[in-house]
C-alpha positions as CSV (number, residue, x, y, z in Angstrom):
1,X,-31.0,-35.3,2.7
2,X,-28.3,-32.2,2.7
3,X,-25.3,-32.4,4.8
4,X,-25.4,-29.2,7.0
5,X,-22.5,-26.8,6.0
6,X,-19.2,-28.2,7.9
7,X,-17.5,-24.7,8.1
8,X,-18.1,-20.8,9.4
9,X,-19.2,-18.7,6.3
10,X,-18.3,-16.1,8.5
11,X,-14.7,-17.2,8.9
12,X,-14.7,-18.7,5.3
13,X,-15.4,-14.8,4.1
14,X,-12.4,-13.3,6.3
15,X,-9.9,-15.6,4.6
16,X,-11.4,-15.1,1.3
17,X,-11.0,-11.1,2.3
18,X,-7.2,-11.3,3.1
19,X,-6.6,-13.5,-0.4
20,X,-8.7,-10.9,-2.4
21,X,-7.0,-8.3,-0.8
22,X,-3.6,-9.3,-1.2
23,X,-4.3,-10.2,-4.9
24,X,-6.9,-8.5,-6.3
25,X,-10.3,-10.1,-8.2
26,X,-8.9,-11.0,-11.1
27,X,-5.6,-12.3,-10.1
28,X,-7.0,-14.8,-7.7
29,X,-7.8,-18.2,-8.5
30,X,-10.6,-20.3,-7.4
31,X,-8.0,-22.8,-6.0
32,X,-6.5,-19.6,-4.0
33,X,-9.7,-19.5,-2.1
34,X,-10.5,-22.7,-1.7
35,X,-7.3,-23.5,-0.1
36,X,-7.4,-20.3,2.3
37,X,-11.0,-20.8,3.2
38,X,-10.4,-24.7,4.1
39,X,-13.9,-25.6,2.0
40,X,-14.4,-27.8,-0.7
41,X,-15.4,-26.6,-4.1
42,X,-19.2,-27.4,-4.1
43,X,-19.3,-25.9,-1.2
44,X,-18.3,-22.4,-2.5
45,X,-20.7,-22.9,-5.0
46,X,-23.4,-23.9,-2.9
47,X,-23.0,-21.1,0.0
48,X,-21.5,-18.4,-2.3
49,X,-22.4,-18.8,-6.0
50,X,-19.6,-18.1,-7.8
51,X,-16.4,-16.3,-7.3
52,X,-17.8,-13.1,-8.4
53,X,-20.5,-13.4,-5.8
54,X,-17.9,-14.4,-3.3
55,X,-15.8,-11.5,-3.9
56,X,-18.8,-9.1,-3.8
57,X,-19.7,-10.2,-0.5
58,X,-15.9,-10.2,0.6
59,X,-16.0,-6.9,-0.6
60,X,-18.8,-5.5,1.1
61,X,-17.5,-7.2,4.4
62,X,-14.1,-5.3,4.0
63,X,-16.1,-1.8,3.3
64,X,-18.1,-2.9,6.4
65,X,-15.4,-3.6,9.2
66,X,-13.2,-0.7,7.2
67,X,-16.1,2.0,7.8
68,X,-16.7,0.6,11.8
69,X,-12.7,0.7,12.2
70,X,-12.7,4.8,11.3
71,X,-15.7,5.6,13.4
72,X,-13.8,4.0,16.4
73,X,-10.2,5.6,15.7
74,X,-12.8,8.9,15.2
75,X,-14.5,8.6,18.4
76,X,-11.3,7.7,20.2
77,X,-9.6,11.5,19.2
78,X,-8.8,13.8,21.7
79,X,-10.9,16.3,19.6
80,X,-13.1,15.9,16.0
81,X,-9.7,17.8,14.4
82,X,-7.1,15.9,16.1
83,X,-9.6,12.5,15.3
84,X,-9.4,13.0,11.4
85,X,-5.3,13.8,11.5
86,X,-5.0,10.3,13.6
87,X,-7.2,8.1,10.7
88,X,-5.4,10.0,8.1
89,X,-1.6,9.7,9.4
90,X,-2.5,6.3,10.3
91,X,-1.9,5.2,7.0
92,X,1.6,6.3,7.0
93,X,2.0,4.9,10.1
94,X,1.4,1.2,9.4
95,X,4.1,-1.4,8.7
96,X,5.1,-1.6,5.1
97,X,3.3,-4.5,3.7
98,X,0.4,-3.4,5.2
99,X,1.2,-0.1,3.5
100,X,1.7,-2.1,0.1
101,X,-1.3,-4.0,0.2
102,X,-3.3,-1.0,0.0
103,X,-6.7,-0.5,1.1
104,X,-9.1,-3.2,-0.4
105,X,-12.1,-1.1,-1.1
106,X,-9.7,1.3,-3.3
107,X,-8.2,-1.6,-4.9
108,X,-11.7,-2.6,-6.1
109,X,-12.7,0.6,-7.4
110,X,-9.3,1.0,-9.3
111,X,-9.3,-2.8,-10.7
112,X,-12.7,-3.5,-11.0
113,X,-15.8,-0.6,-10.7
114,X,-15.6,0.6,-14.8
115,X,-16.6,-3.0,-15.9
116,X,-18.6,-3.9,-13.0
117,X,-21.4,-2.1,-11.8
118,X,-22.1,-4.0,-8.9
119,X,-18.7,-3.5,-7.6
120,X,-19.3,-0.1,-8.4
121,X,-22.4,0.0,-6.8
122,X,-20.8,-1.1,-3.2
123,X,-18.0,1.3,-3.9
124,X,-20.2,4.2,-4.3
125,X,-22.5,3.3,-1.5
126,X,-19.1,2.7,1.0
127,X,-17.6,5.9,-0.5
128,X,-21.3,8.3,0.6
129,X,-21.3,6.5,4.1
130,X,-17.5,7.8,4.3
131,X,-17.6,10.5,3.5
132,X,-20.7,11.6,5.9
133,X,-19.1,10.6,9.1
134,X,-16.2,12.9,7.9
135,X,-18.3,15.8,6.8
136,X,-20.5,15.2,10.3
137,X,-16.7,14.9,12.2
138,X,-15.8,18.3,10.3
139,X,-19.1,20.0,11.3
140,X,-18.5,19.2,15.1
141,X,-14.7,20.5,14.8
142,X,-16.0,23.8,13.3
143,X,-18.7,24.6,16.0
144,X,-15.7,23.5,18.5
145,X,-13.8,26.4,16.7
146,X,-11.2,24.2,15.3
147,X,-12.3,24.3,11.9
148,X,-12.3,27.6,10.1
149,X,-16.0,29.2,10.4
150,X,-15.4,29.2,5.8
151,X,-15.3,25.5,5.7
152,X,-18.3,24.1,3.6
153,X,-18.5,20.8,5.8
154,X,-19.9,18.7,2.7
155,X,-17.0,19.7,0.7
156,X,-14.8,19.3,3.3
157,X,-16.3,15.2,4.1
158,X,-15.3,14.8,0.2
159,X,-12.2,16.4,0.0
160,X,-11.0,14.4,3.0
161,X,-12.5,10.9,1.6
162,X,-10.7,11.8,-1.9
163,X,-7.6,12.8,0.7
164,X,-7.9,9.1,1.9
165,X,-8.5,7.1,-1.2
166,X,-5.4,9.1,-2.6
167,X,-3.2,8.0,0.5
168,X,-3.7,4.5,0.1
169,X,-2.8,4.5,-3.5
170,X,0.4,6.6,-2.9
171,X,0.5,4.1,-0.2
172,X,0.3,1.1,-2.5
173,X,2.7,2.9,-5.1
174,X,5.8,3.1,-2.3
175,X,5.3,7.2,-1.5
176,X,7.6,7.2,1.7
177,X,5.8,7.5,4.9
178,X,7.4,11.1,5.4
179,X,5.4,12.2,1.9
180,X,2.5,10.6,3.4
181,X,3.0,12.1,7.0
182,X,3.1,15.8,4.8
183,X,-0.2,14.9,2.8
184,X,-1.8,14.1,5.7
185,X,-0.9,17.2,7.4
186,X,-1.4,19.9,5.0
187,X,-5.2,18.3,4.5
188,X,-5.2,19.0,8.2
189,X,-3.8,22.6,8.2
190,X,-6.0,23.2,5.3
191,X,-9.1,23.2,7.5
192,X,-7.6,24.5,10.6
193,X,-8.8,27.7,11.7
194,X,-6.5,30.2,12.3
């Protein structure tokens, strides 16, 4: 008879998150995860696979809670304009090793998505969810006359995504959080109306 599993896969996932995170795919070891998980190595095996399968479902988890946090620091703006230039300031914003660690979804695209197409495919899907809340956050700042009336709002969802992604590795690479603070807020002015 199988022992039942003597851990929380959901808990075992967050700490294999924060090691994948900090380290990227390839630089993590199996021993890494087992240790910061606090499971034994059949178990990963028998509830996860392998660690490729792990990491894709870390991954995916990360993209997940990453996509929910944005939609609440979205809803939470005093308007849809002033909503975007909090998520995108809030990167400079954050403490400096958050800062370095960079953003785990960009991480995985930049380390992994060429060779891997199913990291790829969770990095695509991620990125088109992304970037329609901030083309449907653009729309309703342009029929609240903050946006200028120009604005292709599908461009604009990409442009600010790309805007993102872009932060986070200038992030990661040490660009000051002044340079960041200016990025952020020329994207900003660039849709304002005037």
């Amino acid at each position: 008879m199988a022992r039942p599993k003597e851990f929380d896969r959901d808990e075992a996932v967050k700490r294999a998150v924060a090691v994948f995170w900090e380290k990227g795919y390839e630089a993590t070891s199996t021993d890494e995860l087992l240790r910061a998980m606090g499971i034994g190595r059949q178990s990963m095996y028998d509830t996860f696979g392998d660690k490729h399968s792990l990491f894709l479902e870390a991954l995916q988890r990360y993209n997940a809670d990453s996509q929910a946090a944005m939609v609440e620091r979205l809803r939470a703006g005093t308007s849809p304009l002033s909503a975007l230039r909090d998520v995108l300031l809030a990167i400079a914003n954050e403490p400096p090793a958050r800062r370095a660690r960079g953003c785990m979804g960009v991480n995985a695209i930049t380390e992994c998505a060429q060779a891997d197409p199913e990291v790829a495919s969770l990095s695509k899907a991620s990125g088109l969810m992304c970037e329609a809340t901030l083309e449907s956050v653009v729309r309703e700042a342009k029929q609240k006359g903050e946006v200028a009336t120009h604005v292709d709002e599908r461009a604009a969802g990409r442009f600010l995504l790309n805007t993102l992604q872009g932060l986070r590795v200038s992030a990661k690479a040490g660009v000051s959080p002044e340079a960041l603070r200016d990025i952020a807020q020329f994207a900003i002015e660039s849709l304002r109306a005037r």
